[in-house]
C-alpha positions in Angstrom: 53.8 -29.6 -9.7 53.4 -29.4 -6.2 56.3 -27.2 -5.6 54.8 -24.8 -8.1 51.7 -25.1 -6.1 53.2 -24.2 -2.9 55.4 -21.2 -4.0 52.7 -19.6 -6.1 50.8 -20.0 -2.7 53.9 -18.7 -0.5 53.6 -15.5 -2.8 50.2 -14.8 -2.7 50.6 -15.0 1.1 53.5 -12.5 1.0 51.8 -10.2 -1.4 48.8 -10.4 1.3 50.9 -9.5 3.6 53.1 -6.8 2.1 50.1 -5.2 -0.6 48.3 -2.0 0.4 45.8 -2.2 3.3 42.2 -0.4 3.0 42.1 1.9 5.9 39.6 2.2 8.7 39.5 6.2 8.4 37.2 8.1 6.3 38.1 11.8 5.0 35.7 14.2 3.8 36.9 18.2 2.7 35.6 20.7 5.3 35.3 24.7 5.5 34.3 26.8 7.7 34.0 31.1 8.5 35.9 32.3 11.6 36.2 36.2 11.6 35.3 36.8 8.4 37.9 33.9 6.7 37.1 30.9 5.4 39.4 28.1 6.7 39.8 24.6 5.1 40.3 21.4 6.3 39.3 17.7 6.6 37.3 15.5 8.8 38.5 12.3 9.9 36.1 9.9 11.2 36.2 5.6 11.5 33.9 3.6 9.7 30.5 3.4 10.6 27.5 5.6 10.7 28.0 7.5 14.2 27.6 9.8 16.0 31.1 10.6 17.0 33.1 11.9 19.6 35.5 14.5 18.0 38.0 17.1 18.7 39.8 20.1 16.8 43.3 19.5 17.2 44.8 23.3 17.9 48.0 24.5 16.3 50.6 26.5 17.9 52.0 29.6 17.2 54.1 28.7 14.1 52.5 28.9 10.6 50.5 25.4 10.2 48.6 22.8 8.1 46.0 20.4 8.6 49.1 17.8 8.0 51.0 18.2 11.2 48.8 16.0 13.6 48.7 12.8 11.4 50.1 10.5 13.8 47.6 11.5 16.0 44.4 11.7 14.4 45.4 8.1 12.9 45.7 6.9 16.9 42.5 8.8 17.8 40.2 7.8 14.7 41.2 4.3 15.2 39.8 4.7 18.8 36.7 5.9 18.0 37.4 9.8 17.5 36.5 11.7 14.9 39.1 14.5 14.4 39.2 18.1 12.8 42.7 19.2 11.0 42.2 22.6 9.7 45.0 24.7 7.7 45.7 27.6 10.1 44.5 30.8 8.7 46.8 32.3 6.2 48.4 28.9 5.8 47.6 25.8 3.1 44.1 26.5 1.3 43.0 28.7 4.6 42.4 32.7 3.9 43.4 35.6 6.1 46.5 36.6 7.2 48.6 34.5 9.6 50.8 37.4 10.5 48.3 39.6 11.8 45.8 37.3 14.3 46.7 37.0 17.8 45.4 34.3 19.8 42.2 35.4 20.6 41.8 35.3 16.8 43.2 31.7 16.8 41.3 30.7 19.4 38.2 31.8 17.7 39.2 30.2 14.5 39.0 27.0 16.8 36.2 27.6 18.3 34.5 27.9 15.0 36.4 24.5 14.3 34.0 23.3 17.0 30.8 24.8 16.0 31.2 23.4 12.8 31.3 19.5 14.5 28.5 20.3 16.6 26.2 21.0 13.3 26.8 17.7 12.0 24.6 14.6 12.6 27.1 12.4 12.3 29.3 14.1 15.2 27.8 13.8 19.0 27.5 17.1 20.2 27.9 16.1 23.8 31.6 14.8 23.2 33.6 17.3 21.8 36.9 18.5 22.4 40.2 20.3 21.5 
């Protein structure tokens, strides 16, 4: 009987170990207009009630979706940081056309990113970034 006891207990321990973790990040669908376009994406932020630092990751020239920075908004929401991913415009649930905005449109489209963090309470205003 006590062997039973101590494996049933050895495999609760390694299905502890081994079963799904909850995760410390929070992810909430956002939009937002730049240039006439509405652009989708989601807001991570850690548990808890704020306000935030945050910062609109950027892409790069390349057609782009709010799932190329993972990695790093993981590492930065589990130090604090709230993070916008947005699908570039033209690209994922985003409208417009990618092919035709130059990087003063991109740069607008994150810039809009940024305004949109600033409206919400749960984001500080005074420690925002790209």
């Amino acid at each position: 009987m006590r062997r039973l006891i101590l494996i049933a207990g050895l495999f609760l321990l390694v299905l502890e170990a081994c079963g799904p973790k909850i995760s410390a990040i929070r992810t909430e669908e956002v939009s937002f207009i730049s240039l006439g376009d509405t652009l989708r994406g989601v807001l991570s932020k850690p548990k808890g009630s704020g306000p935030f630092p945050a910062v609109v990751m950027i892409h790069g020239a390349a057609p782009a979706t709010r799932k190329n920075y993972r990695e790093f908004t993981r590492a930065l929401v589990h130090q604090g940081v709230a993070v916008l991913n947005y699908d570039k415009r033209g690209c994922g649930a985003s409208g417009g056309i990618m092919w035709y905005a130059d990087f003063n449109d991109l740069g607008s489209d994150a810039a809009a990113g940024l305004s949109l963090l600033k409206a919400r309470e749960d984001i500080d205003p005074d420690r925002l970034g790209y």
